[in-house]
C-alpha positions as MATLAB code, in Angstrom:
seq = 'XXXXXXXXXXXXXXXXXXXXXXXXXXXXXXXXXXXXXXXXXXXXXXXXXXXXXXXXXXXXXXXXXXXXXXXXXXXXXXXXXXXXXXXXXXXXXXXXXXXXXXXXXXXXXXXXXXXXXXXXXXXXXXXXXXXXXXXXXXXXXXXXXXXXXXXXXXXXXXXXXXXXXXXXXXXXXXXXXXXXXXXXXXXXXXXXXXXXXXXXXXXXXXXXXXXXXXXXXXXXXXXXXXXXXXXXXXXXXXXXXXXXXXXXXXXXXXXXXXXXXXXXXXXXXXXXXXXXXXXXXXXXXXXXXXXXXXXXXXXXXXXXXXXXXXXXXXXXXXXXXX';
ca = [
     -21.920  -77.847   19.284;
     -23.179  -80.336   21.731;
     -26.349  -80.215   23.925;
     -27.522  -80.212   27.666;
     -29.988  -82.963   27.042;
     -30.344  -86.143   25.362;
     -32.378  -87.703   22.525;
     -33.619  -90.953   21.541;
     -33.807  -89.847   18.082;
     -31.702  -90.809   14.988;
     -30.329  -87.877   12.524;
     -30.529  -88.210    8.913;
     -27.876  -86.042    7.052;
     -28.867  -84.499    3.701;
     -25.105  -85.186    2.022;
     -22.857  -88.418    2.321;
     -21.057  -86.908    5.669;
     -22.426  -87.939    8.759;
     -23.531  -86.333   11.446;
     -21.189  -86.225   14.360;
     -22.884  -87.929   16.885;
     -20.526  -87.854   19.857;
     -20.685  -86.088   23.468;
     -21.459  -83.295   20.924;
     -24.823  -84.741   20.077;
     -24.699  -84.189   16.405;
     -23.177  -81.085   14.467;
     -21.105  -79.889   11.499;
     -23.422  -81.059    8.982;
     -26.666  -79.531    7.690;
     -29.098  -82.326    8.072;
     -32.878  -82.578    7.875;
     -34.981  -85.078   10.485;
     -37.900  -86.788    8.989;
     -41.071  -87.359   10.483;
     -40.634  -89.872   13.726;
     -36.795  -89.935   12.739;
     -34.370  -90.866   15.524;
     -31.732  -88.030   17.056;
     -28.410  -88.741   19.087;
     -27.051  -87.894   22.358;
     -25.792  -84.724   23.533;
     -23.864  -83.449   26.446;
     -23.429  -79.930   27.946;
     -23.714  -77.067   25.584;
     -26.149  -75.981   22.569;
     -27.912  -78.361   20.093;
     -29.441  -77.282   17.176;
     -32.142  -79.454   14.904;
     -33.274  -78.583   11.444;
     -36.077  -80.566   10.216;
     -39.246  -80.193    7.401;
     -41.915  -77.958    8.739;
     -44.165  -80.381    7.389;
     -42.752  -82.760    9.852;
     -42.984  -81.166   12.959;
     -41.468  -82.329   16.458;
     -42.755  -83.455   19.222;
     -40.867  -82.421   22.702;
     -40.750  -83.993   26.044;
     -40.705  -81.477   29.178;
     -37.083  -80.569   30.388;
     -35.763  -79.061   27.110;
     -35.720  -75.187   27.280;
     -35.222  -72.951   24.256;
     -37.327  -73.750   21.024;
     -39.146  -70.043   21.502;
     -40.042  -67.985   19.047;
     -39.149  -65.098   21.277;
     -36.254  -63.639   22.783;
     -36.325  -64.467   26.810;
     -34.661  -61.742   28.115;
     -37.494  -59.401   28.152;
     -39.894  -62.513   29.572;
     -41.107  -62.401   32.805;
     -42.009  -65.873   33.592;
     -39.178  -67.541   32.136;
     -38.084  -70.526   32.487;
     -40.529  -70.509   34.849;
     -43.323  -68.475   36.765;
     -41.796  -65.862   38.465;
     -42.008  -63.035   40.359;
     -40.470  -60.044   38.922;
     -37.264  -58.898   36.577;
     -35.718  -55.925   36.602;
     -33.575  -55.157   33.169;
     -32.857  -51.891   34.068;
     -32.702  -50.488   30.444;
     -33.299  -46.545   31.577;
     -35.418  -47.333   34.842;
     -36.265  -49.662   37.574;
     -39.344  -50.935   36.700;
     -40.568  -54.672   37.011;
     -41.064  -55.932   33.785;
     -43.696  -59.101   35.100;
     -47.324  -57.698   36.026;
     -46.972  -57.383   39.229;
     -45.744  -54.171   39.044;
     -43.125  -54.255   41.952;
     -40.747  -51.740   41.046;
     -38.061  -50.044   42.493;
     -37.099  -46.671   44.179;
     -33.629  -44.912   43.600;
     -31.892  -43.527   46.778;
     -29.631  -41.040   45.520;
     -28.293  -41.135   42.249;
     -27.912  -43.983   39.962;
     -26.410  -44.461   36.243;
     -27.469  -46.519   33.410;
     -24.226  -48.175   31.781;
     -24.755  -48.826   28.110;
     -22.211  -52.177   28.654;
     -24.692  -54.385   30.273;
     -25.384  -58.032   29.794;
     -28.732  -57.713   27.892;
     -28.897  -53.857   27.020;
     -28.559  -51.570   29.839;
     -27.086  -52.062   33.465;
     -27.335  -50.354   36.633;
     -24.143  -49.035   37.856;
     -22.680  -46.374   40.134;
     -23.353  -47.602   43.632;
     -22.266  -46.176   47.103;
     -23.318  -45.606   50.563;
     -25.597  -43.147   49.746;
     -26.535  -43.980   45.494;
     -28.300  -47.562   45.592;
     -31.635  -48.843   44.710;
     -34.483  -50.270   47.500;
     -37.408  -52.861   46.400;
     -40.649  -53.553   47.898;
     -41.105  -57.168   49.494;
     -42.641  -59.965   47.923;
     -45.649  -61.149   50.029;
     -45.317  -64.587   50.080;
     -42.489  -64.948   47.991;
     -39.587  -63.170   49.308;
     -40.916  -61.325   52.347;
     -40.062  -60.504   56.331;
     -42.847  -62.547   57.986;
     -42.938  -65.801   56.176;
     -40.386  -69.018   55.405;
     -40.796  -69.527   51.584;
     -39.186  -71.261   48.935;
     -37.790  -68.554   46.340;
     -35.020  -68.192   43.316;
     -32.641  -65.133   43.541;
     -30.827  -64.045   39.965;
     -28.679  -61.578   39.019;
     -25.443  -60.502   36.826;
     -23.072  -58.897   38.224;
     -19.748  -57.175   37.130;
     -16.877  -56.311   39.090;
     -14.810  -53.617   38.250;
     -12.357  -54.567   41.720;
     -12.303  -56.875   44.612;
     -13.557  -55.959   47.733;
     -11.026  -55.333   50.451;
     -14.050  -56.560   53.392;
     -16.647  -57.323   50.942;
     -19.372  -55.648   48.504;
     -23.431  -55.685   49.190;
     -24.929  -56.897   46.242;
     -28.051  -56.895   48.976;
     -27.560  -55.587   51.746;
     -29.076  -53.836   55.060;
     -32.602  -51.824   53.907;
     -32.824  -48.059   54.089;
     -33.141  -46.047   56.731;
     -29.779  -48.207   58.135;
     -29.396  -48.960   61.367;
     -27.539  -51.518   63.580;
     -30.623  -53.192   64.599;
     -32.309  -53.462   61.253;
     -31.964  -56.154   58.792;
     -33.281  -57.283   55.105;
     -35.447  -60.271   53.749;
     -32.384  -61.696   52.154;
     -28.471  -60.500   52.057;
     -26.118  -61.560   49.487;
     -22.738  -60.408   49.900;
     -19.675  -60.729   47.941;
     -16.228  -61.807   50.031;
     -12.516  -61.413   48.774;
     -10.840  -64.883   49.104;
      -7.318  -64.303   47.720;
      -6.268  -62.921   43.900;
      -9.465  -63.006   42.008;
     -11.518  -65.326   43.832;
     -14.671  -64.835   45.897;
     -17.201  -65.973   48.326;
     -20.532  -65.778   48.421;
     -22.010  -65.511   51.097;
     -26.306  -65.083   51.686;
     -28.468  -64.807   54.695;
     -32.135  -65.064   55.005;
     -34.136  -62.785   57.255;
     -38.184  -63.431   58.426;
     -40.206  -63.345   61.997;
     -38.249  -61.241   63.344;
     -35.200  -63.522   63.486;
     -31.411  -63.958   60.845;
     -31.171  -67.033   60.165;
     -27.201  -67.679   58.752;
     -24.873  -70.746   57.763;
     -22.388  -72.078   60.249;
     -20.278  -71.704   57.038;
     -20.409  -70.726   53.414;
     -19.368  -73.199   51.020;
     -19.656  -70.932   47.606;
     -16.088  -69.398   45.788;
     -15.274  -68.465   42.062;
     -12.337  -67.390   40.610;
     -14.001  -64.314   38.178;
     -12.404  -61.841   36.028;
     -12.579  -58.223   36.549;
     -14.785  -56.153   33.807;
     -16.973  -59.148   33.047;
     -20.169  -60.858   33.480;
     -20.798  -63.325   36.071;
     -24.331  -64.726   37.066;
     -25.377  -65.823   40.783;
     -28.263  -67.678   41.634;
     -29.613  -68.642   44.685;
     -32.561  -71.159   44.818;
     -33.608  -71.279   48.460;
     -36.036  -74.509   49.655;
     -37.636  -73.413   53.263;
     -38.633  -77.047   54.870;
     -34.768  -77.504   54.700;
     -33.424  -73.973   54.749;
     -30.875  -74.683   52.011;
     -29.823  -72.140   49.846;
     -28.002  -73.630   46.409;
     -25.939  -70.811   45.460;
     -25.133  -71.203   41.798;
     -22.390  -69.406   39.461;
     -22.603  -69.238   36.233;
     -25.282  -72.214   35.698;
     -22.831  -73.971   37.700;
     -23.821  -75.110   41.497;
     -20.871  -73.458   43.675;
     -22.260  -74.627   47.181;
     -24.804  -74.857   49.347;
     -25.481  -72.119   52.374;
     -28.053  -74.176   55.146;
     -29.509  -71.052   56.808;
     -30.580  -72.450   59.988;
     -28.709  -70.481   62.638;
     -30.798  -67.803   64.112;
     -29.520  -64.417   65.578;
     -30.853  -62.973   68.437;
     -34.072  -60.579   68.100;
     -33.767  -58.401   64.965;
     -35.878  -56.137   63.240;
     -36.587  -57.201   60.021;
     -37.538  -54.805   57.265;
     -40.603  -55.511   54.413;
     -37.659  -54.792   51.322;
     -34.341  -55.026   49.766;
     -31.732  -52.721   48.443;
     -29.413  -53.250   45.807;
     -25.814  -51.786   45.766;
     -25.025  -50.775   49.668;
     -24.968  -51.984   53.036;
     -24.932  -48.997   55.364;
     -24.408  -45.528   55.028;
     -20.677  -45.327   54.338;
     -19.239  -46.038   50.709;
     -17.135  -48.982   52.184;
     -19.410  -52.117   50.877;
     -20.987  -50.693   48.471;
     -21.135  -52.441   45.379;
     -18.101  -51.335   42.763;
     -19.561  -51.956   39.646;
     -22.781  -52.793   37.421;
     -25.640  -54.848   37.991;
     -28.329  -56.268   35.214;
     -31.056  -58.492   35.059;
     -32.595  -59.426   38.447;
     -35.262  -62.177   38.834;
     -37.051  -63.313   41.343;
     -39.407  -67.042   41.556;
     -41.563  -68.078   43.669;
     -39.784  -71.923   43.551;
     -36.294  -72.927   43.816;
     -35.274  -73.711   40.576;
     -33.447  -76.905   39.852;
     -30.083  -77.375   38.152;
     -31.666  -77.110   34.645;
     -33.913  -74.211   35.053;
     -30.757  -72.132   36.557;
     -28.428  -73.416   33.331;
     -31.507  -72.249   30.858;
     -31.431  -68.902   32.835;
     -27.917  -68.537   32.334;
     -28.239  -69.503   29.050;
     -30.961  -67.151   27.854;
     -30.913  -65.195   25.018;
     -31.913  -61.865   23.395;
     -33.431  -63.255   20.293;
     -35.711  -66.030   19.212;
     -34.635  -69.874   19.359;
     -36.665  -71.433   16.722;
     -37.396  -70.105   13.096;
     -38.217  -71.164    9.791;
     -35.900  -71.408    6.787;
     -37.759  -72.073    3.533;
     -39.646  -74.951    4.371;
     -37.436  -76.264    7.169;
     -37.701  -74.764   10.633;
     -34.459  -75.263   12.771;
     -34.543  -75.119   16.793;
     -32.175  -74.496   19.123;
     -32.181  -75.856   22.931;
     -30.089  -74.335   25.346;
     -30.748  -76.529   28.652;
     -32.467  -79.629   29.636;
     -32.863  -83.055   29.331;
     -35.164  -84.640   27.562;
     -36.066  -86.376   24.573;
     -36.844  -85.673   20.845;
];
């Protein structure tokens, strides 16, 4: 049904239909590729290649999926990362790390999430806190970092929803490693808008560049890949780069706490989050435009597999070449 990446290779179909080798990059037809056999093009979406085991392919880098595994439950995927949090009956980090998470309050575990189980039932006093990251994602340090989660609305904020917001105990004068906060535009459109907090200092954009029109009761991903020399934080949507947030105006003197909640913003019920969370990574790297789409684009079951004495493999982001 077409592919994120692009092939030099040439396929051979096994009956007298071709293979449909346009922005697509080959489907419709059950084909085999023989050894050193050329594949075609493909544009955004999903290919899928079904070749002899015997005749195994060779990959460049850039091409994500072909995994025997599901990624979901993967902590360094698509790259090394820091920690996930799938929330299926606790908030635990699944990576080794062992970073996990503290409940303030009372939280639920929605059976409706994106991959399993999701967080849900938020307020000013319900929400979930998370240590720092030393190095990563921390209140001392300027580091590049990646930022992921799904989120699902059940309204639109009337002043906006903390996806992250202030740390616990709140106060006035305290602030987190990293805010993302969810703005009403008009209808069903939002902004997003994040700050970055370290040294002692906020550091915020003179504007916010990053809307999306979403619909209520379902899934959307945000992911923000921040790069500290330049202080630009690519806020993405969906696998989709929204905008760009430069964080480079700093607030006067604020204290600047070592973690990050989930869910609330101060005390009161008035940002907090209305509805579920799921899946929360965290990198040490900003990702680039093809690691986000593969993230978006991950999957609770295995890629590749074996059929008889063909094996078929499925890549769900890159580019690269077969």
């Amino acid at each position: 049904t077409g592919g994120h990446y692009s092939t030099s290779t040439e396929l051979a179909p096994t009956d007298a239909s071709p293979a449909n080798r346009g922005s697509g990059g080959g489907g419709g037809t059950n084909y085999n590729v023989s050894a050193n056999a050329n594949g075609g093009s493909g544009s955004s979406g999903v290919v899928i290649l079904r070749y002899p085991t015997a005749n195994p392919i060779t990959l460049s880098s850039g091409l994500y999926g072909n995994l025997a595994y599901a990624t979901t439950g993967t902590c360094n995927y698509p790259t090394t990362a820091s920690a996930l949090y799938q929330f299926e009956d606790n908030v635990n980090d699944t990576c080794p790390g062992g970073l996990d998470g503290t409940i303030t309050g009372s939280l639920s575990y929605s059976a409706s999430g994106k991959y399993g189980k999701a967080l849900s039932g938020f307020s000013g006093s319900n929400f979930v806190d998370f240590p720092g990251i030393t190095g990563v994602l921390d209140n001392a340090t300027n580091t590049d970092f990646t930022f992921s989660i799904w989120v699902k609305l059940n309204t639109i904020p009337s002043v906006f929803y903390a996806v992250t917001g202030k740390s616990s105990p709140f106060s006035g004068s305290e602030y987190q490693m990293f805010d993302l906060i969810i703005f009403p535009v008009s209808g069903n459109t939002i902004s997003i808008h994040t700050r970055r907090g370290y040294g002692g200092y906020n550091y915020d954009p003179s504007s916010y560049a990053a809307t999306s029109t979403i619909v209520l009761g379902n899934w959307f991903n945000i992911t923000c890949a921040y790069t500290a020399s330049t202080k630009v934080n690519q806020i993405y949507i969906d696998g989709t780069l929204s905008g760009s947030d430069i964080l480079s105006t700093q607030s006067s003197v604020r204290t600047i706490t070592s973690g990050y909640n989930i869910g609330a913003y101060d005390s009161t019920s008035t940002y907090a989050l209305d509805g579920d969370v799921d899946q929360i990574r965290i990198f040490p790297s900003a990702l680039t435009a093809d690691q986000v789409q593969a993230l978006y684009s991950e999957t609770t079951e295995a890629t590749t597999g074996t059929i008889g004495t063909e094996t078929w493999s499925q890549f769900i982001a890159g580019t690269g070449t077969v």
